[in-house]
C-alpha positions in Angstrom: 39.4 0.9 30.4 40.7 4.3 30.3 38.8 7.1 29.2 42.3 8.2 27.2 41.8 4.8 25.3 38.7 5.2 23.8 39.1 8.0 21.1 41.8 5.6 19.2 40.4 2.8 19.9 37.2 4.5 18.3 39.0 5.5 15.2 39.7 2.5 14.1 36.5 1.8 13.1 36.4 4.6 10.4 37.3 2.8 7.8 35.0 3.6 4.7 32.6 6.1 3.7 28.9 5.3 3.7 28.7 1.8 1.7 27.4 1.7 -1.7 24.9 -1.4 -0.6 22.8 -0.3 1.9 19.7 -0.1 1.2 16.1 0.7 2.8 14.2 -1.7 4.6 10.5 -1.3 4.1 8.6 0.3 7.2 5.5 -2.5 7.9 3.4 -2.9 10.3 4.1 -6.1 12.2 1.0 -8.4 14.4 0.8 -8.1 18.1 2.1 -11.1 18.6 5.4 -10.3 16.2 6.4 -7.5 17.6 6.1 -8.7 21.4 8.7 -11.7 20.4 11.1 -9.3 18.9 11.1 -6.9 21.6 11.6 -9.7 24.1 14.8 -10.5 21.7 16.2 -7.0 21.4 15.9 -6.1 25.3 18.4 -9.5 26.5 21.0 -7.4 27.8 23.5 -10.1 28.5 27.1 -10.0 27.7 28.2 -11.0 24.4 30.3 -14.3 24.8 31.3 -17.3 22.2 28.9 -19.8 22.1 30.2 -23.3 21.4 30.5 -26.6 23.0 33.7 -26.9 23.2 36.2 -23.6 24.0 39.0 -24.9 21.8 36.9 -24.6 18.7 35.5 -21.2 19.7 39.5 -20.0 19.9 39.9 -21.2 16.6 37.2 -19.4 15.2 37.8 -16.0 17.3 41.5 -16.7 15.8 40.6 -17.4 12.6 38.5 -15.0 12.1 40.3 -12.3 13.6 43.4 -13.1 11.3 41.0 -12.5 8.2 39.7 -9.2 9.3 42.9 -7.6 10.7 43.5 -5.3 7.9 39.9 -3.3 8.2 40.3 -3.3 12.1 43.8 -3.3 13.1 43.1 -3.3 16.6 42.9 -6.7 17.8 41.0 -5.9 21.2 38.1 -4.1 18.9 38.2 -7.0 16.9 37.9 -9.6 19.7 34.9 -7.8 20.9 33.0 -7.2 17.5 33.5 -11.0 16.2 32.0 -12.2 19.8 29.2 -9.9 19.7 28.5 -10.8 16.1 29.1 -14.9 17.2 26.8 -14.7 20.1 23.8 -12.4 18.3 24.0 -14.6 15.4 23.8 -17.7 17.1 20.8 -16.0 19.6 18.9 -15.1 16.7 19.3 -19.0 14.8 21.6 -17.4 12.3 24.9 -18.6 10.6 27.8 -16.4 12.2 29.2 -16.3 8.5 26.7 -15.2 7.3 25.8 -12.2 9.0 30.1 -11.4 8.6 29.2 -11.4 4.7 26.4 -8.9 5.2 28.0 -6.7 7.2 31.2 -6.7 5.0 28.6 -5.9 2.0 26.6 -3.4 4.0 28.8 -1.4 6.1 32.4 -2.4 5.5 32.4 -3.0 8.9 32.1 0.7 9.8 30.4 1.2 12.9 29.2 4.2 12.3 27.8 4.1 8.7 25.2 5.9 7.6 23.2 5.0 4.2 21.5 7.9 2.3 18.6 6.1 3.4 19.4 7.0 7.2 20.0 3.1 7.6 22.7 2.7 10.3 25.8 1.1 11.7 27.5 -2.1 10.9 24.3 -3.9 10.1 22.7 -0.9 8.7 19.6 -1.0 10.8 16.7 1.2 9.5 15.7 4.2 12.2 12.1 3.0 12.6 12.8 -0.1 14.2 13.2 1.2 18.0 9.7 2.6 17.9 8.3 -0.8 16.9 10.8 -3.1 18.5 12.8 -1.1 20.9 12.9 2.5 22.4 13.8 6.2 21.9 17.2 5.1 24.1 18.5 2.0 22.3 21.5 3.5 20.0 22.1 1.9 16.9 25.7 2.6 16.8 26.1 0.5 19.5 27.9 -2.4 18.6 25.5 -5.0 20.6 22.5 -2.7 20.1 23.3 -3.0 16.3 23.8 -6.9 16.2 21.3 -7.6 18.1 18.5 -5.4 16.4 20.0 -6.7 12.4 20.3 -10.3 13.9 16.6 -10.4 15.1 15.0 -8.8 11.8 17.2 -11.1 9.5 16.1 -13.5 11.4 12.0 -12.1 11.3 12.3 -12.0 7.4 13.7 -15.6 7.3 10.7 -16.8 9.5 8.1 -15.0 7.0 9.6 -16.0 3.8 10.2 -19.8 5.1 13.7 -20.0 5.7 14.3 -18.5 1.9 17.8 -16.7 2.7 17.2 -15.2 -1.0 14.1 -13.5 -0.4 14.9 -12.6 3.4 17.8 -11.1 2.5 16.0 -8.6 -0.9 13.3 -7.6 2.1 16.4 -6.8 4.6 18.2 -4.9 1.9 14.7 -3.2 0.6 15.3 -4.6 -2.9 13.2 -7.7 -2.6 12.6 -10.0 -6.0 16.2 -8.3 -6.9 19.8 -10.6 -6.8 22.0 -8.1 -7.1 22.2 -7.6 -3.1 21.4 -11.4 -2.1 24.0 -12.4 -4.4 26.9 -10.0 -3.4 26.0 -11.0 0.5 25.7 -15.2 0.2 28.8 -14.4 -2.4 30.9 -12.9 0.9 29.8 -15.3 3.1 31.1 -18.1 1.0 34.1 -17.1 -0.1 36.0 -14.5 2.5 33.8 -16.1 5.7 33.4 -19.5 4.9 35.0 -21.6 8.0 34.8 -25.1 8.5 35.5 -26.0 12.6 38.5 -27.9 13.4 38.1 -31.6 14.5 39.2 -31.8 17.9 39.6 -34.9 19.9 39.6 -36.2 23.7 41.0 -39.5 24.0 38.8 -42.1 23.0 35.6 -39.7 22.1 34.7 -38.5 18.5 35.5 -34.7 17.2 34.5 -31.8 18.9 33.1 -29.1 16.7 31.3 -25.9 16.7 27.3 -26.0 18.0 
């Protein structure tokens, strides 16, 4: 791409101030062992693609989804490249793609470059601390993949301790655990602007193809 590209294409993800709902994940310290698997997670460098078994549904998501977020990202190429990044970490990390669309809706607008009062940052409004435990001084957290990739793998880090209970994982990611408010306004995105159910597809004389 053209270097005389980037500044518009940039702009367009400007879109809101800093969003009302991001909160403060708690600093912790995290076991040997814990921290080793999540920095093997964060430093996969490979590039973002759509993960599905079969290509045609992937379209129809990348479609889909692209229709439904056209008005906070106008520019289709930017949104083409967030919603894989955000299909691929989500899917890397064991995570509904949906979902993580509803949390970043709730905690950044989709603004890459949000910044809480709380100094959490970008789209999935990743806590400053977490590079020194997880990462390094030179991962950028308004990166798009950088972002994804570090929210996806501590979502998924507070699922694994709190046994798969999306309510509580998603109070500690927020910093307002044993509190609905936030749990409540992200599963309430999720379900009803990101909700998608995969098209049946079908090759002659096999059943319906759908999404992994």
């Amino acid at each position: 791409m053209k270097t005389s590209l980037l500044l518009p294409l940039s702009l367009c993800w400007v879109l809101a101030p800093a969003p009302a709902w991001a909160g403060a994940q708690k600093e912790e310290a995290l076991s040997a062992n814990v921290a080793t698997a999540m920095s093997r997670s964060i430093s996969d460098v490979n590039a973002p693609r759509l993960v599905f078994d079969d290509a045609r549904v992937g379209q129809a998501w990348l479609a889909d989804m692209s229709s439904r977020l056209q008005k906070r990202i106008p520019d289709p190429w930017v949104r083409e490249r967030l919603l894989t990044a955000i299909q691929y970490e989500a899917v890397r990390a064991g995570l509904d793609p949906q979902l993580v669309l509803g949390l970043i809706q709730v905690e950044s607008g989709f603004n890459k470059y949000a910044v809480s009062g709380a100094g959490a940052r970008g789209l999935m409004q990743v806590m400053p601390f977490w590079p020194r435990h997880i990462g390094t001084a030179q991962h950028n957290l308004f990166d798009l993949s950088t972002n994804l990739r570090y929210g996806c793998t501590i979502l998924r880090y507070y699922l694994d301790i709190e046994r798969g209970n999306l309510f509580r994982a998603l109070g500690r990611y927020n910093g307002s655990l044993g509190r609905s408010e936030y749990p409540d306004l992200v599963m309430g995105a999720w379900h009803r602007r990101w909700a998608w159910t995969p098209p049946a597809l079908r090759v002659a004389g096999d059943a319906p193809l759908r999404a992994r």
